[in-house]
N, C-alpha and C positions, 0 to 999 in steps of 0.2 A: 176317638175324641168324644168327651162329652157333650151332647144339645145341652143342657142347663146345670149350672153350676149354680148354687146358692150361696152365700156369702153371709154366715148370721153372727152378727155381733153387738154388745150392747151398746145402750145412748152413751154419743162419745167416744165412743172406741177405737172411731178413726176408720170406718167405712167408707165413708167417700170421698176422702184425702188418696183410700187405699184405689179407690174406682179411679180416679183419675190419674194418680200417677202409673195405673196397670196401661191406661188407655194410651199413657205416653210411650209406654216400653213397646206395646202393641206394634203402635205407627212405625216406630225405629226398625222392627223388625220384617216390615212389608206387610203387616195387617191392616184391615180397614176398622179399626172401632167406632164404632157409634150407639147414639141411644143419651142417656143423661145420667147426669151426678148433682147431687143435691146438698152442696156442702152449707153450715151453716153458717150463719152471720151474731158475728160475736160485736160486742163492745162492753167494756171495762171488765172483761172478765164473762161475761154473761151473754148466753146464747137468748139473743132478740129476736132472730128469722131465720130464713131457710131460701138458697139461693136455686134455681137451677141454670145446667152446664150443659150446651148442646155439646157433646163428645163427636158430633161426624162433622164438626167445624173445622179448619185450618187453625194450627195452632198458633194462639195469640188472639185467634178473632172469636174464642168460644162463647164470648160475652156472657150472659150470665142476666137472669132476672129473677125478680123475687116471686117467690111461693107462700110462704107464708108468713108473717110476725106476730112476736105474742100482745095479748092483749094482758096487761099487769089486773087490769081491774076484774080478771074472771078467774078460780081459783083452776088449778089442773087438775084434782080431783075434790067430789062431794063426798062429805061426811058419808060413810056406810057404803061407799064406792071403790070399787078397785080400780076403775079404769075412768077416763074423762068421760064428760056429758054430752055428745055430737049434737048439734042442732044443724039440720038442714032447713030450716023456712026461709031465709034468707037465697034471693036469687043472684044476689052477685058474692056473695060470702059463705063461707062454710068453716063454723065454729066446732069445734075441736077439744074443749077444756078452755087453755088458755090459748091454743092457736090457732087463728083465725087464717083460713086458706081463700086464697081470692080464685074464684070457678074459671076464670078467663085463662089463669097463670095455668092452672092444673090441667085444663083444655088443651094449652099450647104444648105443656109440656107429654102429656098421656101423647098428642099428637107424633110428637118428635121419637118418642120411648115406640110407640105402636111403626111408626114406619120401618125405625132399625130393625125391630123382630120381623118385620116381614122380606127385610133381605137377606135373612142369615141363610136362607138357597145356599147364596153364595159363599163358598166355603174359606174365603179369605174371611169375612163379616163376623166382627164379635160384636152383639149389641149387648149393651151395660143398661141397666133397669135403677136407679134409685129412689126410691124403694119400695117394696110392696109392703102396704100395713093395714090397719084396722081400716082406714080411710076404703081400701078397696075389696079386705074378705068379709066385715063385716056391715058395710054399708052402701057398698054396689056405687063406690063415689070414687074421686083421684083418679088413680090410672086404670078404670074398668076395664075401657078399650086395650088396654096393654095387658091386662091378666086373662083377656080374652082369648089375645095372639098367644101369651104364652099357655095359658092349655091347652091349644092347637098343638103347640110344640109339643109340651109336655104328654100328649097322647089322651088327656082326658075332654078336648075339645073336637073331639075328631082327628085322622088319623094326619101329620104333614110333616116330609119328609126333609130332613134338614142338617146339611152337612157341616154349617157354622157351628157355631159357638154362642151364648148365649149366660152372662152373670148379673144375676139380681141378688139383691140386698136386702134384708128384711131383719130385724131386733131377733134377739138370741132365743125367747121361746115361739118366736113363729117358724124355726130353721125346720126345725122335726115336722109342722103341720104340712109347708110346703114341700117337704123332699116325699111325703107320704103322697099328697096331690098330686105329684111329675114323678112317677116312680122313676126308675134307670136315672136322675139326677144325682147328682153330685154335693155332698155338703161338705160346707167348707167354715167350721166354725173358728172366727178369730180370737174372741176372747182366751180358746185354750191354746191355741197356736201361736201367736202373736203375729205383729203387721209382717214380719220379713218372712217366716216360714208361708203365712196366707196366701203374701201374695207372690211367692214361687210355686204354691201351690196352682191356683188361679191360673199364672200362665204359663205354667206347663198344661192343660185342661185345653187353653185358647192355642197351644200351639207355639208360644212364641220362644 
């Protein structure tokens, strides 16, 4: 069985539609999933924010709070920039380009994501990550805590033995960075796969 399974696919592609409905075949099957999915929040067509999904909830009670929404008045990228403009001065906010992540939401959630990684011991436990990105390799910010656990697993945080299972999520050119990070992982690109072969992939990896 694979310890970590990557999941790399582009904005939109239906990553965390795919994480949750894996988490439901999971449970059917006598697994324990947990950890979070971070689906977005649409209105009229148009992605506004970004929800999180405790996944080790009973189902119907996952509830769901927000993480982040955009702010229309700040561009997503600057002239002569490839990538957004992060600002951290801000002690209850953390700007992103246009997405503004509130530090209380991302606390709670890293919180819920870092506990599931630390019961995948147990070899029923698939914890689900959504998702690791520039927010926590290039800025030491979002789910720190959680990419801390996971290079324990992955072997580059010290050595820790782990007979679960374990799928994070991450945009399509950071699949290659992280499966380099977590050698012996497993990459699971959607974009060339598509949602149905990914996620048989997926959970044949988790066992189910």
């Amino acid at each position: 069985m694979a310890a970590i399974i990557i999941l790399g696919g582009a904005r939109g592609s239906g990553k965390s539609s795919l994480m949750m409905a894996a988490a439901t075949t999971l449970r059917r099957a006598g697994l324990r999933p947990s950890g979070i999915a971070c689906p977005g929040e649409y209105r009229g067509g148009r992605k506004t924010g970004i929800l999180c999904v405790d996944l080790g909830l009973p189902p119907g009670r996952e509830g769901g709070f927000e993480l982040a929404s955009v702010d229309p008045a700040f561009p997503d990228r600057q002239p002569g920039r490839s990538s957004p403009v992060p600002d951290l001065s801000d002690p209850v906010l953390i700007r992103y380009g246009k997405w503004v992540f509130r530090r209380d939401a991302l606390a709670k959630a890293d919180s819920i994501a870092a506990a599931a990684l630390s019961s995948v011991q147990d070899g029923r436990v698939t914890a689900i990550v959504d998702e690791i990105g520039p927010l926590e390799l290039e800025l030491g910010a979002g789910l720190a805590r959680s990419l801390r656990e996971l290079d324990r697993i992955g072997g580059t945080g010290g050595p820790m033995p782990v007979r679960g299972t374990v799928v994070v999520a991450c945009r399509t050119e950071l699949g290659p960075i992280l499966a380099a990070r977590w050698p012996g992982a497993s990459l699971v690109d959607l974009d060339s796969l598509g949602t149905d072969r990914a996620a048989a992939k997926l959970l044949e990896f988790a066992g189910a």
